[in-house]
N, C-alpha and C positions, 0 to 999 in steps of 0.2 A: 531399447526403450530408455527413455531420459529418465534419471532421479527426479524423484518429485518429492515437496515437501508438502503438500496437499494435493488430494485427487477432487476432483467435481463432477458427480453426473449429471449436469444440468449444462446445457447451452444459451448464452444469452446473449442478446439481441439487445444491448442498451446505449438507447437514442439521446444522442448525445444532448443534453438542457441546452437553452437560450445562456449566453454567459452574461446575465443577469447576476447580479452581488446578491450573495444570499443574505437575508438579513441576521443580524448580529443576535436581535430578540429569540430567533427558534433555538431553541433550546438541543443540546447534542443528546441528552440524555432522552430516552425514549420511555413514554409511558408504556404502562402493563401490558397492552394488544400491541406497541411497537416493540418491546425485549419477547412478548410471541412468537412474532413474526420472524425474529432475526435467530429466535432457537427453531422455529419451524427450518428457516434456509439452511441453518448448520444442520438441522438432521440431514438434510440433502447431499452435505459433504462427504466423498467414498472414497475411499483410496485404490481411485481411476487416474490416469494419466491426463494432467491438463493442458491445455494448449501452453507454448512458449513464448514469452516475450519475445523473445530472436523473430519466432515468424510473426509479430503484429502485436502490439500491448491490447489489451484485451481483457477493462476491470469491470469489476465485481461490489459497489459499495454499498453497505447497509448496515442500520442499527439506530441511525439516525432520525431527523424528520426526513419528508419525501425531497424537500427544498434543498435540504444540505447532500443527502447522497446523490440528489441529479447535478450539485453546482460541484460537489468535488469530482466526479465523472468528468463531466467537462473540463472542468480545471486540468487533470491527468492526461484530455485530447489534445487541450490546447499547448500542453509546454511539451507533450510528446512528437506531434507535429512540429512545434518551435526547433525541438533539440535534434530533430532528423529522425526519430524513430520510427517505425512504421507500424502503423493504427490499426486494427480490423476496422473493418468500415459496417463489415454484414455480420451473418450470427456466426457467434466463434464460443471458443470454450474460455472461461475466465481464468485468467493466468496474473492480474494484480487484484487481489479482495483485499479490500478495506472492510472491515468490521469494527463500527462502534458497538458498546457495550458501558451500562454504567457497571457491572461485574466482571471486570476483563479476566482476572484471575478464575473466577470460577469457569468463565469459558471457556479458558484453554482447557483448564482439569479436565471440566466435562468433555471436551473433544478429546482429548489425550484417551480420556478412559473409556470412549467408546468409538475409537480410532478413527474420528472423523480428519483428525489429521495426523498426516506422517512428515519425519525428517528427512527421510534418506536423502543423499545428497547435500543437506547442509552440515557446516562442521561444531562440533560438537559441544564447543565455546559459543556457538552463537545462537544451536539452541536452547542450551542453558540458560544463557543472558533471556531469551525470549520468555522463557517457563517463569523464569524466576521475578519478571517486570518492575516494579516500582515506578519504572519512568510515564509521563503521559502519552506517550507514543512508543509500541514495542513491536522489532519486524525482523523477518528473516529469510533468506535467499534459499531458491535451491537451485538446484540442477544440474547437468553433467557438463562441464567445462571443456572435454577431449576436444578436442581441434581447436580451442580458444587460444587467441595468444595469451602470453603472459599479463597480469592483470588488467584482465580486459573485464571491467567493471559493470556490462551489461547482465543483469541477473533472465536466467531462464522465465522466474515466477518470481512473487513476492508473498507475501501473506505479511498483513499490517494488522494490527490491532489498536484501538484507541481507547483511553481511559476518557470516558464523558466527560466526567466528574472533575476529572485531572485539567481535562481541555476545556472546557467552558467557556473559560473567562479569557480564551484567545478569540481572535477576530478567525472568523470564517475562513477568511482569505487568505492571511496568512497560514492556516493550517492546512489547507486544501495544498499554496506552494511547498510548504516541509512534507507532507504526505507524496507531492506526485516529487521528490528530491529521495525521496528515500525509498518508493516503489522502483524510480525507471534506473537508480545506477545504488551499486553496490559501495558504498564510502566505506563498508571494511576493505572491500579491497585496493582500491585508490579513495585516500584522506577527501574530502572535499575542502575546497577552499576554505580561507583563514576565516574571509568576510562571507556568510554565507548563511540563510535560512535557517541551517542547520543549529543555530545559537536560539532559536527561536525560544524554547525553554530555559535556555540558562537565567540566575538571577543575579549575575554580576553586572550587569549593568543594559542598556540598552540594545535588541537587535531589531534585524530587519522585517520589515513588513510585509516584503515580498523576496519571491527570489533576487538576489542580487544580479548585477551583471556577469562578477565571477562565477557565481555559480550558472551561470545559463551558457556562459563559455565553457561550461566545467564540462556540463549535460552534452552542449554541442562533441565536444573529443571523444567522449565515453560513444557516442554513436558513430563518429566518422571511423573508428579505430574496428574495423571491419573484417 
């Protein structure tokens, strides 16, 4: 059985949005029946063996409005498909969850402390950096690498979590591209490029608004290296 750093006993069946721009105005942070809803799905979370990225990406995102988690869904289809990875098309087990939260820290605790999520298979430095967050966006890889070659940056699963409150005040779009860059390839294991998404939050100066083209070249390698 693969390491897993989250189990799911849920199967989901999510039809991909119209790639329609979600609007700027919906707000990331969810009111009281939507931070509900998104402790209801984490009660869901088991530590069960979840589908692999390797065989078909296959997310998961919620916490949001219903506009933002169906636009970054598809956002995650569309540059998944772009970069050669392959998709589930039908109902699969969710192996990329994105989870907004205006409380991210308390979400993990709470998961940690009623073991809706586990690490095995990620390393140990990286789930510390996850536990421990500050950043507006905080993720972590798992799964069992044996026959992988050497930094081959395709992650089994992902587990993302987004600070609302942190993210807000970014454009949609742009967050939906830094979300499905850091869901579909591992940049601890191979850097990503210089010019890249990945600046999205820095405040030295100006970044990108979408994926770059180096980073879509980046994405493309990470999938042909097979």
């Amino acid at each position: 059985m693969k390491n897993v750093i989250f189990g799911l006993a849920i199967t989901a069946a999510l039809a991909v949005a119209p790639a329609a721009m979600a609007r700027q105005a919906d707000t990331l942070i969810g009111d009281a029946r939507r931070q509900s809803g998104l402790e209801a799905e984490m009660a869901r979370l088991r530590q069960t063996s979840p589908g692999s990225a390797r065989d078909g990406v296959c997310p998961l995102v919620r916490g949001a409005s219903a506009e933002v988690n169906a636009y970054v869904a598809a956002r995650l289809h569309q540059v998944a498909r772009q970069a050669g990875a392959t998709y589930a098309k039908r109902a699969c087990e969710p192996n990329v969850v994105v989870l907004f939260s205006a409380e991210p820290d308390q979400l993990i605790r709470e998961a940690a402390q009623s073991k809706r999520f586990n690490y095995r298979g990620a390393p140990a430095d990286a789930v510390q950096a996850f536990k421990a967050g500050g950043q507006p966006v905080r993720w972590v890889h798992g799964g069992d690498v044996r026959g992988s070659a050497a930094g081959d940056a395709r992650p089994h699963n992902a587990l993302v979590v987004v600070d609302a409150a942190m993210a807000q005040n970014v454009k949609v779009s742009a967050l939906a591209d830094y979300l499905a860059m850091v869901s579909l390839a591992d940049v601890r294991v191979r850097p990503a490029p210089a010019n890249s998404i990945m600046s999205l939050f820095d405040t030295s100066g100006a970044s990108p608004a979408a994926l770059t083209p180096a980073d879509q070249a980046y994405l493309r390698s990470v999938y042909r290296a097979r």
